[in-house]
N, C-alpha and C positions, 0 to 999 in steps of 0.2 A: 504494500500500500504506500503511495505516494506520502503526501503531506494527511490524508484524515485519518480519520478512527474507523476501525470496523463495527462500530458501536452507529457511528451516523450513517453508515451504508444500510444497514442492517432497517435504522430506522426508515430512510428514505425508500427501502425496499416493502415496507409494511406501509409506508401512507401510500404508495402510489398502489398496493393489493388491495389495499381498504377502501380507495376512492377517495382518502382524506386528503386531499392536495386543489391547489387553485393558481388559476396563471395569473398572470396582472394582466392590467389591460395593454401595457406592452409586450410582454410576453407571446400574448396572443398574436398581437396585429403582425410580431416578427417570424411567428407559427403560419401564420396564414400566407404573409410575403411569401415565404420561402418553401409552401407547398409539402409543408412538414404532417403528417396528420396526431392527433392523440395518441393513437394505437402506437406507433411510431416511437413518439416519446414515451410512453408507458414501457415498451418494449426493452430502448435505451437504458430507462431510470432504473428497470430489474437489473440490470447485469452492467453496473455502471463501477465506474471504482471513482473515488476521491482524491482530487489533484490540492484542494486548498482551502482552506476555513476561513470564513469570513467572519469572527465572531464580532466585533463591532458596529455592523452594516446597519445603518440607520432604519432598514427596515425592517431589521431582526438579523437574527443569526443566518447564516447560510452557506452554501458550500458551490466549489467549483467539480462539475465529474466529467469524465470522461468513457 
């Protein structure tokens, strides 16, 4: 594992199973530009690993994956 924790992979792999997750309204509009679908990223988000923690980010905590 890069720079995270297997502890927030773990997490990130249970809210995206659970459905507990939400894009921002940019998120979205850069999902749609780019012809990306849900399934897609859901797909990604399973089997992601962690490059970087953002734990300061103004909009909460957060992470970089790859």
């Amino acid at each position: 594992m890069m720079g995270g924790k297997i502890s927030d992979i773990v997490k990130i792999r249970n809210l995206v199973v659970q459905g507990k997750y939400e894009f921002s309204i940019h998120a979205e509009r850069e999902r749609e530009l780019d012809m990306i679908t849900v399934w897609e990223l859901e797909d990604a988000l399973r089997d992601c690993e962690s490059i970087e923690n953002y734990l300061d980010d103004p909009r909460g905590e957060s992470c970089l994956v790859l």
